[in-house]
C-alpha atoms as one frame of an Amber mdcrd trajectory, in Angstrom:
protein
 -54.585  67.918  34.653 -52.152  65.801  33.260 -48.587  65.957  35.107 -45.322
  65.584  32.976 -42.002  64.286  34.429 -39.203  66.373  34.309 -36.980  65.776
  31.340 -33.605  66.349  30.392 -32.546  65.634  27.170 -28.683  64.808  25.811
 -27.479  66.662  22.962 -24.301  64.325  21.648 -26.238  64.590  18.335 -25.411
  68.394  17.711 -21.434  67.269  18.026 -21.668  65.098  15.480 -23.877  67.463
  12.943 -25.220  70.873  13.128 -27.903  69.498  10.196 -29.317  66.873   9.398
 -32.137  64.221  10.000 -31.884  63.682  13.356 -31.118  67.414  14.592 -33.925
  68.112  12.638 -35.971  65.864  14.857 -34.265  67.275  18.136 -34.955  71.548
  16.626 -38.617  70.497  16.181 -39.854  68.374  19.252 -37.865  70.264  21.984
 -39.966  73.786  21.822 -43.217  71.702  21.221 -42.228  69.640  24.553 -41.214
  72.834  26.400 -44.323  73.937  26.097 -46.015  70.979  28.235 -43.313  69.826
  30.827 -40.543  70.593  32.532 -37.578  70.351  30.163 -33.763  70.898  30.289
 -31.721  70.815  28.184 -27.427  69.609  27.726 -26.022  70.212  24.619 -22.499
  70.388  26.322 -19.959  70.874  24.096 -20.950  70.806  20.970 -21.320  72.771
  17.417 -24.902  73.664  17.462 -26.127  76.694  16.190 -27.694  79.471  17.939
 -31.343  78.312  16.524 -31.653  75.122  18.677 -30.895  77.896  21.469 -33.515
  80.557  20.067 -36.251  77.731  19.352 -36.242  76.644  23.034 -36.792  79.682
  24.777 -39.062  78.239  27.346 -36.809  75.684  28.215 -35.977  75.508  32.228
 -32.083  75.599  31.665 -29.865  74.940  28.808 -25.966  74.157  29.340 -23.984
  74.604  26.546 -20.772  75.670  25.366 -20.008  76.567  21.757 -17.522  74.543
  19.766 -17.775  75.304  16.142 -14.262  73.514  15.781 -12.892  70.224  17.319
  -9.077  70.191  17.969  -9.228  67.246  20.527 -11.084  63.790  19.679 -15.014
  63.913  19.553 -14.483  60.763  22.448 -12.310  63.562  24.597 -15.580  65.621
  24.221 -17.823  62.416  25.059 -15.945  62.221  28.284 -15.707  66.385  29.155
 -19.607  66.038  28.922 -20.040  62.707  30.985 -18.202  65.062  33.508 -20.166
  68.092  33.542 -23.760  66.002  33.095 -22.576  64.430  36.587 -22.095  67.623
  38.198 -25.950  68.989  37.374 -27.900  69.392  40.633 -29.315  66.241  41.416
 -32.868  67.347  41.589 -32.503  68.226  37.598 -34.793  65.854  35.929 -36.528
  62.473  37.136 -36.256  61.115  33.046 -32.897  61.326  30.548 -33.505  61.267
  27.146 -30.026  60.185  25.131 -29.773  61.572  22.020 -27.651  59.430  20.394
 -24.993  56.136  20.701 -22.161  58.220  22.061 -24.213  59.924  24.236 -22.822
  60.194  28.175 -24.466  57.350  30.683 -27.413  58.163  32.047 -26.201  60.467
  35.207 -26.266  58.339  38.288 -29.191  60.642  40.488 -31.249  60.093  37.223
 -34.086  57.397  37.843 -34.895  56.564  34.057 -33.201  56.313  30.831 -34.887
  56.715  27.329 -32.910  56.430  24.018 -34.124  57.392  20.511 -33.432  54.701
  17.979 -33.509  56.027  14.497 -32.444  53.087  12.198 -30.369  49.313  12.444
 -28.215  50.501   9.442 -24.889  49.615  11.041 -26.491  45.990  11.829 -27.829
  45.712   8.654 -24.684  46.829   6.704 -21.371  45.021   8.691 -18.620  47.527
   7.961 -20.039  50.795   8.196 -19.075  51.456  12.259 -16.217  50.089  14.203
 -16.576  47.397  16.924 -16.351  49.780  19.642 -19.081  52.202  18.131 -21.044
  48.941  17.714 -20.275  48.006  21.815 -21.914  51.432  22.688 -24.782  51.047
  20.501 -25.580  47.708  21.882 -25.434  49.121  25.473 -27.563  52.486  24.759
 -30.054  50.253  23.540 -29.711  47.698  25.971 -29.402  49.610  29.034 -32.365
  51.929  28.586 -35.585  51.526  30.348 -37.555  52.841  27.122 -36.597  53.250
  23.412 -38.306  55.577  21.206 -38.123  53.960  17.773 -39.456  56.420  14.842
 -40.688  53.489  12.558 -42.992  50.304  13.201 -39.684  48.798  11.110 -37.054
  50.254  13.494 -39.432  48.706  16.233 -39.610  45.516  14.800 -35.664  45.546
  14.267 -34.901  46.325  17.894 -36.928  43.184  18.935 -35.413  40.945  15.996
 -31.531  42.077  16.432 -31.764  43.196  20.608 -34.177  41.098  21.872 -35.534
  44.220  23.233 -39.641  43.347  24.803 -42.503  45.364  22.701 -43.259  47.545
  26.059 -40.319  49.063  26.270 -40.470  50.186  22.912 -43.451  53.256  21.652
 -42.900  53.785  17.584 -42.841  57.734  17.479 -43.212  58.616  13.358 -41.430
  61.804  12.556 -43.314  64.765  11.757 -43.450  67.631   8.730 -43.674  71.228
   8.858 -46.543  71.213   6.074 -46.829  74.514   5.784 -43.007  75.334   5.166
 -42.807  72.677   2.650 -45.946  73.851   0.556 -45.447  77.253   0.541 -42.797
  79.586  -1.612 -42.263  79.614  -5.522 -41.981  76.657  -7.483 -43.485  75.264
 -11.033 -43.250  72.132 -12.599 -40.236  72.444 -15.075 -41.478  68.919 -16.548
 -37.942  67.730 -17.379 -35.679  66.781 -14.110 -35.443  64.070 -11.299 -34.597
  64.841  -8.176 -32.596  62.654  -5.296 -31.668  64.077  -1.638 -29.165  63.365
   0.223 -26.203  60.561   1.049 -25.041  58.602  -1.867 -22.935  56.102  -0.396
 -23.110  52.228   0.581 -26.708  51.311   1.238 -28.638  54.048  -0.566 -28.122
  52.871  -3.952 -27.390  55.115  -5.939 -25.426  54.034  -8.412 -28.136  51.244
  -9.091 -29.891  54.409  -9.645 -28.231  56.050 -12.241 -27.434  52.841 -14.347
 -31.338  52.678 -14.206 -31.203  56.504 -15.273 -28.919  55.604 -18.196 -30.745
  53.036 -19.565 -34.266  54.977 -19.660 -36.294  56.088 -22.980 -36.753  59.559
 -21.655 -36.242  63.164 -23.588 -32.580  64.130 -24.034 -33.350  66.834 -21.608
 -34.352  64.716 -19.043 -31.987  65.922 -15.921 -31.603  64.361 -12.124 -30.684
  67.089  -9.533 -28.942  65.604  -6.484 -29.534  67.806  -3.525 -27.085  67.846
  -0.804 -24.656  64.997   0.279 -21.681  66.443  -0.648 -19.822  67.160  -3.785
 -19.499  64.485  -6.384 -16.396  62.224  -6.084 -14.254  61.598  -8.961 -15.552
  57.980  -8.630 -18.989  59.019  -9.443 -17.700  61.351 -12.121 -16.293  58.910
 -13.667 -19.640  56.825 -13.791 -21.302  59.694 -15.152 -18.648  59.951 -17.802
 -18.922  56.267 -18.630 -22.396  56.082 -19.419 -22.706  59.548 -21.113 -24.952
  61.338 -18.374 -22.095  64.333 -17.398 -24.575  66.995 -19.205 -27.522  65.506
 -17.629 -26.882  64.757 -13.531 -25.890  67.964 -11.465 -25.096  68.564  -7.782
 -27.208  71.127  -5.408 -26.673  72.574  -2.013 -28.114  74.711   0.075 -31.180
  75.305   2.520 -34.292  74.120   3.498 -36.071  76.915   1.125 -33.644  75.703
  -1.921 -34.509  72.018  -1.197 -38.218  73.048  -1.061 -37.518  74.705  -4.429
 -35.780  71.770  -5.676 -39.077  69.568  -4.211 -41.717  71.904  -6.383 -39.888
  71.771  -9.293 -38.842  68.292  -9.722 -40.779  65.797 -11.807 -40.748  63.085
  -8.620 -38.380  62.503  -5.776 -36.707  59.483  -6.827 -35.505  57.433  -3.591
 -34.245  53.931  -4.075 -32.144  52.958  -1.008 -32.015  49.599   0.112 -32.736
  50.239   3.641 -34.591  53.429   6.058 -35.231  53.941   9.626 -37.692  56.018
   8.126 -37.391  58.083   5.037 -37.894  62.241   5.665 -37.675  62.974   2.082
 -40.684  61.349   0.916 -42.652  63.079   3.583 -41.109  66.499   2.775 -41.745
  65.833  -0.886 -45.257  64.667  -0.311 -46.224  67.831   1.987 -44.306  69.858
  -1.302 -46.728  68.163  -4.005 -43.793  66.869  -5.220 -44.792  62.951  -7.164
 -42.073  60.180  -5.177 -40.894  56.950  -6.648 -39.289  54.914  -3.929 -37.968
  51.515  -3.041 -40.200  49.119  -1.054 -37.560  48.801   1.115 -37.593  48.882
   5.272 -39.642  51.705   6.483 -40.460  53.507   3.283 -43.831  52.083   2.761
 -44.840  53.336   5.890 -44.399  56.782   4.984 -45.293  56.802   1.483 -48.398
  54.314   2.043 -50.747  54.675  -1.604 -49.351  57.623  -2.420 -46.067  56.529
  -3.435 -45.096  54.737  -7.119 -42.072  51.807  -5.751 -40.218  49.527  -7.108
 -37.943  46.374  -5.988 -34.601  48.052  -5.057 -32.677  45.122  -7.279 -34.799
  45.292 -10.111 -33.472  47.819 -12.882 -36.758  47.400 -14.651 -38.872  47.966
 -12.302 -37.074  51.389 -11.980 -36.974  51.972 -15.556 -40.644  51.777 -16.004
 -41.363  53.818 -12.866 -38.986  56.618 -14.211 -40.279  56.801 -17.912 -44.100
  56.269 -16.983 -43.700  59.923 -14.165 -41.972  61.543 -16.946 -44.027  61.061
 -19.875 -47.772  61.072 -17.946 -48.825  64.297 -16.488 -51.906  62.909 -14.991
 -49.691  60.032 -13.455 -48.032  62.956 -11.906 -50.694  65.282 -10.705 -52.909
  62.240  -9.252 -49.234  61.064  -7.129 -49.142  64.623  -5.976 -52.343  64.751
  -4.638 -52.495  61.527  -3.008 -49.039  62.717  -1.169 -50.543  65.555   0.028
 -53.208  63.715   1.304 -50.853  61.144   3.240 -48.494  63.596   4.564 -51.331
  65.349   6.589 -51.025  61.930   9.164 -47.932  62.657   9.720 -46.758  66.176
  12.395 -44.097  67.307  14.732 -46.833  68.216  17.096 -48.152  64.499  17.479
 -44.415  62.880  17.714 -43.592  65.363  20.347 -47.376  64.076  22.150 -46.456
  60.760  21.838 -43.060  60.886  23.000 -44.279  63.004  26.019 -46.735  60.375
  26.645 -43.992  57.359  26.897 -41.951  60.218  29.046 -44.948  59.593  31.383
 -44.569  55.807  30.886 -41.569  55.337  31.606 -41.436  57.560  34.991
């Protein structure tokens, strides 16, 4: 029989956002984790919903206090839950998992420290986090005894920019719920793009819609852009400029209307500059959905064969990528099937084994 150290894992991550990514990865490891170990769980206080909650029912303990609004400063909150982590019974867990940066130091009866690192954005982009956010990502990553990275290019960046060793590191690839993602409605409509997500700084996507304005494609030719807020009057504007205000629209909603979105779409078009790993081309893939990404960071990883890319600088490149999905049907059907095939390496259930396994490591 194989024995498990117990765990308990930090949930900063659901103060920051309630969705997203990373809770994402948090909502689908923990129950499959549960279900071999000893885990606990501190979420603190913190906005997360009542599904992380439900989903980890056979969870040892779970502290938590609801705080669906934040009156004081999220580094006030930091501090109430470096508190209340200290006062746990000592004989809690053996292993601390940190969820993320501004996570609470390990708590001093705790033997080992593990930290998840999802991307090197910040070091790759100067500008985007302040010097003090920057201090405490330096010391989460360099004070941990293991780091989970979720890309062989997160790994690779952690040695590079840390100096961290290779065996303190175990790359743990995120997962897909394949049978969410391929199932519901959803046709081919044959005449709109779709992007996901953030639109800011490093994912490129105003390189993406000059590309978009310059393409030969049908006048009905449309790019949906699911989630990432509202459009900005500075984007507006760009849309304005180059004549696309009829032809670019906004989405939001939930993981059924993004599934939607992924069935329906022509391709996923993804062309940001850098990834720790790139979800939305292995949602798309497991929705038969055709993606066009940059070769950029982590994305070939995911996408592998099955993926049309393109040099993130190179308009043309993009241009020919764009007008080739939309006016080939076979082009289409044969990217489809090829994602489907590559998604299938990827699952919840074997990130959640392999980050058990460097659990075990690590103790």
């Amino acid at each position: 029989m194989i024995h498990f150290p117990t765990v308990l894992i930090e949930g900063t991550i659901f103060l920051l956002q309630s969705s997203g990514g990373i809770t994402r990865y948090y909502r689908e490891i923990i129950p499959l984790l549960s279900r071999k170990m000893k885990l606990y769980l501190f979420l603190g206080y913190t906005a997360a919903s009542e599904n992380v909650l439900r989903s980890s029912s056979r969870l040892q303990s779970c502290w938590h206090r609801q705080s669906p609004s934040f009156p004081f400063s999220r580094s006030l909150y930091r501090k109430l839950n470096g508190i209340w982590l200290n006062s746990l019974p000592e004989s809690t867990a053996n292993v601390y998992h940190r969820s993320f940066d501004y996570s609470p130091v390990r708590p001093k009866w705790v033997r080992r420290q593990v930290s998840t690192c999802y991307d090197l954005i910040p070091e790759h982009f100067p500008g985007l986090m302040h010097a003090g956010a920057m201090r405490m990502r330096r010391e989460a990553f360099q004070s941990a005894d293991g780091l989970l990275a979720i890309s062989e290019c997160t790994a690779q960046d952690l040695m590079d920019r840390y100096r961290i060793p290779s065996d303190r590191i175990a790359v743990t690839p995120l997962g897909v719920d394949h049978a969410f993602w391929a199932a519901g409605p959803g046709q081919k409509t044959g005449n709109t793009f779709l992007y996901v997500g953030q639109r800011g700084a490093y994912k490129n996507f105003h390189f993406l819609i000059n590309a978009f304005a310059h393409c030969r494609l049908p006048a009905e030719t449309g790019l949906l852009c699911f989630g990432g807020g509202a459009f900005t009057p500075s984007e507006l504007k760009l849309f304005h400029d180059l004549g696309l205000q009829s032809r670019i629209r906004h989405m939001a909603g939930s993981d059924e209307d993004l599934r939607w979105a992924y069935r329906t779409a022509l391709a996923l078009v993804y062309p940001s500059l850098y990834e720790g790993f790139g979800l939305p081309l292995l949602e798309a893939m497991s929705a038969g959905c055709p993606v066009i990404s940059s070769r950029a960071a982590s994305l070939p990883e995911v996408g592998g064969e099955a993926v049309m890319y393109f040099d993130p600088r190179s308009e043309p490149e993009l241009i020919y990528n764009l007008e080739n999905i939309c006016t080939d049907a076979r082009l289409r059907e044969t990217l489809a099937q090829k994602g489907l095939e590559r998604s299938k390496r990827f699952s919840w259930e074997k990130c959640a084994r392999q980050t058990g396994d460097f659990y075990r490591y690590i103790a």
